[in-house]
C-alpha positions as CSV (number, residue, x, y, z in Angstrom):
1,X,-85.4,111.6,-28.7
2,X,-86.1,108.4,-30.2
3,X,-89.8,106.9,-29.6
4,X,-88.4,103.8,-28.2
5,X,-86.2,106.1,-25.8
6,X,-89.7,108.5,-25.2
7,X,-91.4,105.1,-24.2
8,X,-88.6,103.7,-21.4
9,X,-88.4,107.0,-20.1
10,X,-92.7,106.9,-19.9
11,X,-92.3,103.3,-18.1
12,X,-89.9,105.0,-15.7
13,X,-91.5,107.7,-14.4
14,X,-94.6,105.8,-14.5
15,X,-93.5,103.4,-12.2
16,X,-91.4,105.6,-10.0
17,X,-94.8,107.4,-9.4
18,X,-97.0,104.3,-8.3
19,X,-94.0,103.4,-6.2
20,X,-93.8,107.1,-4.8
21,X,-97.9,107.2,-4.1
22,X,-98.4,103.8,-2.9
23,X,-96.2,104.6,-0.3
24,X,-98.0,107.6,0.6
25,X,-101.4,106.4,0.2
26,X,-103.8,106.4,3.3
27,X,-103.6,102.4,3.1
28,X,-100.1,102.3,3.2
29,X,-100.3,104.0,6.5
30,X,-103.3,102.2,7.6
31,X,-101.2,98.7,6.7
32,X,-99.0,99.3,10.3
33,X,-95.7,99.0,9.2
34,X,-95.3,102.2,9.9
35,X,-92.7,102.8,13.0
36,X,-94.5,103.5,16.2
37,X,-97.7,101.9,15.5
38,X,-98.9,98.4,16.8
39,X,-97.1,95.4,15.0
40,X,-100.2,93.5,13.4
41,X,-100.9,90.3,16.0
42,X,-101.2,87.0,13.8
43,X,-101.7,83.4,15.0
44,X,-100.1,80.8,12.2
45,X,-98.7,77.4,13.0
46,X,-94.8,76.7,13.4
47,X,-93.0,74.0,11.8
48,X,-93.8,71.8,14.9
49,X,-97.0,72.3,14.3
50,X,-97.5,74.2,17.7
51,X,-99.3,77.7,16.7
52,X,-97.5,81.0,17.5
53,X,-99.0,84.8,18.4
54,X,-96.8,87.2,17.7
55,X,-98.5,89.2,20.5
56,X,-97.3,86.5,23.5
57,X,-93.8,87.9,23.0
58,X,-94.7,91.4,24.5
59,X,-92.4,92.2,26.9
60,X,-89.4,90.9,24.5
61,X,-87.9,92.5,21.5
62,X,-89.4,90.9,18.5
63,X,-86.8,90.7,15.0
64,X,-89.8,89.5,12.5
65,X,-87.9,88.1,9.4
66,X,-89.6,87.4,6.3
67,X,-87.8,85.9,4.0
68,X,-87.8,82.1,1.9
69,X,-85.5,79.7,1.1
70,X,-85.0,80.6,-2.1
71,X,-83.5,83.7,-1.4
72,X,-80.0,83.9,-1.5
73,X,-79.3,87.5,0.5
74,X,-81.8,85.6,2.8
75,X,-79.6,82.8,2.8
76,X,-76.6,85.1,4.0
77,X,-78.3,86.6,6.9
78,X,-79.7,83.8,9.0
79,X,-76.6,83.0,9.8
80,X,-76.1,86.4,11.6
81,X,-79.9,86.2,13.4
82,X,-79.2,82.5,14.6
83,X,-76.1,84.5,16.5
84,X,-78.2,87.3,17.8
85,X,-80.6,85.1,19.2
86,X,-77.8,82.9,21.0
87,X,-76.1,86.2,22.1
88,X,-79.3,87.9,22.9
89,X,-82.3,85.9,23.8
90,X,-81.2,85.6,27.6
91,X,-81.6,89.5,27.6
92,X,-85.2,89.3,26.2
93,X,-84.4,89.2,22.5
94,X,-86.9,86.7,20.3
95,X,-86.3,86.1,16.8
96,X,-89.7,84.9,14.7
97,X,-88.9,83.7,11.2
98,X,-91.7,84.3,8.7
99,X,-91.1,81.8,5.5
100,X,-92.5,82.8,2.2
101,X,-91.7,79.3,0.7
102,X,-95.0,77.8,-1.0
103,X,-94.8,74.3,1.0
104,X,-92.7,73.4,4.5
105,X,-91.0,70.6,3.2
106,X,-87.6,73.0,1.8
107,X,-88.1,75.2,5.1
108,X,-87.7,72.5,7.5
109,X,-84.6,71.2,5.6
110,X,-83.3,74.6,5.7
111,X,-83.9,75.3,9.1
112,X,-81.8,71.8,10.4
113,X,-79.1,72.8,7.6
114,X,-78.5,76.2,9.2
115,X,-79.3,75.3,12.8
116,X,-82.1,78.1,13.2
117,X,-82.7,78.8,16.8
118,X,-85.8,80.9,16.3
119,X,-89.7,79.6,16.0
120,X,-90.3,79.6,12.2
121,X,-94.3,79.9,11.1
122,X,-95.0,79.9,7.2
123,X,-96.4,83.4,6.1
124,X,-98.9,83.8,3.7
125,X,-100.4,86.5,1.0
126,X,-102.8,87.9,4.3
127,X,-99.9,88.3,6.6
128,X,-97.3,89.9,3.7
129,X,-100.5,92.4,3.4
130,X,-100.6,93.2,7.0
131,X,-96.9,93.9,7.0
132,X,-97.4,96.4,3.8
133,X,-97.1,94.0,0.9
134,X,-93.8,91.8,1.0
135,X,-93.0,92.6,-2.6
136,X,-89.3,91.3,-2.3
137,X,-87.2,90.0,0.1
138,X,-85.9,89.7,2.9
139,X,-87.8,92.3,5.0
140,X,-87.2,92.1,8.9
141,X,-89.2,94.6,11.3
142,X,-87.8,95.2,14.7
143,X,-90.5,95.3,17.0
144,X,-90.0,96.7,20.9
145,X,-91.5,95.3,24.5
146,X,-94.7,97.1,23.7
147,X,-95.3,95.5,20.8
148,X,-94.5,98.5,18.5
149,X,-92.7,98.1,15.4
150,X,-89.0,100.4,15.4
151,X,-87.7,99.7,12.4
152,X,-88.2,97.7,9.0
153,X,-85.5,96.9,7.2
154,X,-85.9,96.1,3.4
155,X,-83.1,93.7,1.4
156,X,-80.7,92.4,2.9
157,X,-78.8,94.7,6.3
158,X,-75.8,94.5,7.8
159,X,-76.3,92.4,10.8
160,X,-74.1,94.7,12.9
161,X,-76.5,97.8,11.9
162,X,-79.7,95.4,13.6
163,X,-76.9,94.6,16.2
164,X,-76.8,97.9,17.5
165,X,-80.8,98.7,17.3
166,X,-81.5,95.6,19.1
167,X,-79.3,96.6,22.0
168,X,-80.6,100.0,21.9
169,X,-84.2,98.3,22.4
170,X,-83.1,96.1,25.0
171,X,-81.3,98.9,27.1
172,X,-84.4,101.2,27.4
C-alpha cells in the first residue's frame, strides 16, 4: 500500500475513533441529550424580542429544531413543522425553532417567507453545548410533557417518521 493510501486510511480510522469515543465519553452523557433525561432549560430572547423558557412548555410536547437559514435540508423541513404545528398545537404540540444564523436580520426574513407558526429564539455556542455540540445541521429533539427529551433526530427526517412520534407522545 502506497504511503499516501497508509495516510487516508490513518485519517480515517483516526477520526472514526474520536467520533466513536466522544460519543461515549462521560461528557457526552453528562451533556443531556441523551433520551430520558431532563431537556436542558434555557431562557434566550425570540424574534419579538419577548424571552422564552423552554421549561414553561411542560405539560406540552416540545419539537426543538435547530437549524439556520443557510441550510438547505433545513430549508426543506420547516415547511413540514409549520404543518405539524397547525395540525397539532390544539392537542398540546409546541414547536420551538432554535436558529444558528450569526445575526436575526436573514431569520426574520425567513420566518415571514415561510410563514413559521412556531416561537423562534437565536441559539448560541452555550446552548448547541447543552444540546451535545450542534456540529451540523438540522438537529430536532422531541421532548415529552415532562420535559424529557424522546428522541433527537440528526440531518434532515422524514416529517412523517416525527409525525408518528409526536402522536405517540401526545396519546400517552
Amino acid at each position: 500500500m502506497s504511503q499516501r493510501k497508509l495516510l487516508i486510511v490513518a485519517i480515517v480510522v483516526s477520526v472514526a475513533l474520536t467520533i466513536f469515543f466522544f460519543e461515549r465519553s462521560p461528557h457526552a452523557s453528562k451533556s443531556g441529550v441523551t433520551p430520558g433525561n431532563p431537556a436542558p432549560d434555557f431562557t434566550l430572547p425570540q424574534l419579538n424580542g419577548a424571552s422564552l423558557q423552554l421549561s414553561t412548555y411542560r405539560g406540552k410536547i416540545v419539537l426543538l429544531d435547530f437549524w439556520a437559514t443557510w441550510c438547505e435540508p433545513c430549508r426543506q423541513e420547516i415547511p413540514a413543522f409549520v404543518d405539524l404545528q397547525n395540525k397539532y398545537g390544539a392537542q398540546g404540540l409546541q414547536i420551538v425553532g432554535v436558529s444558528m444564523d450569526d445575526g436575526p436580520e436573514p431569520v426574520q426574513i425567513f420566518c415571514q417567507h415561510f410563514k413559521m407558526n412556531y416561537p423562534v429564539v437565536m441559539g448560541n455556542a452555550r446552548l448547541g453545548d447543552l444540546y451535545g455540540g450542534v456540529l451540523g445541521l438540522p438537529i430536532a429533539f422531541l421532548i415529552d410533557r415532562d420535559g424529557r427529551i424522546r428522541k433527537r433526530h440528526i440531518g434532515a427526517t422524514d416529517p412523517a417518521i416525527i409525525e408518528k412520534e409526536i402522536v405517540g407522545l401526545l396519546h400517552n
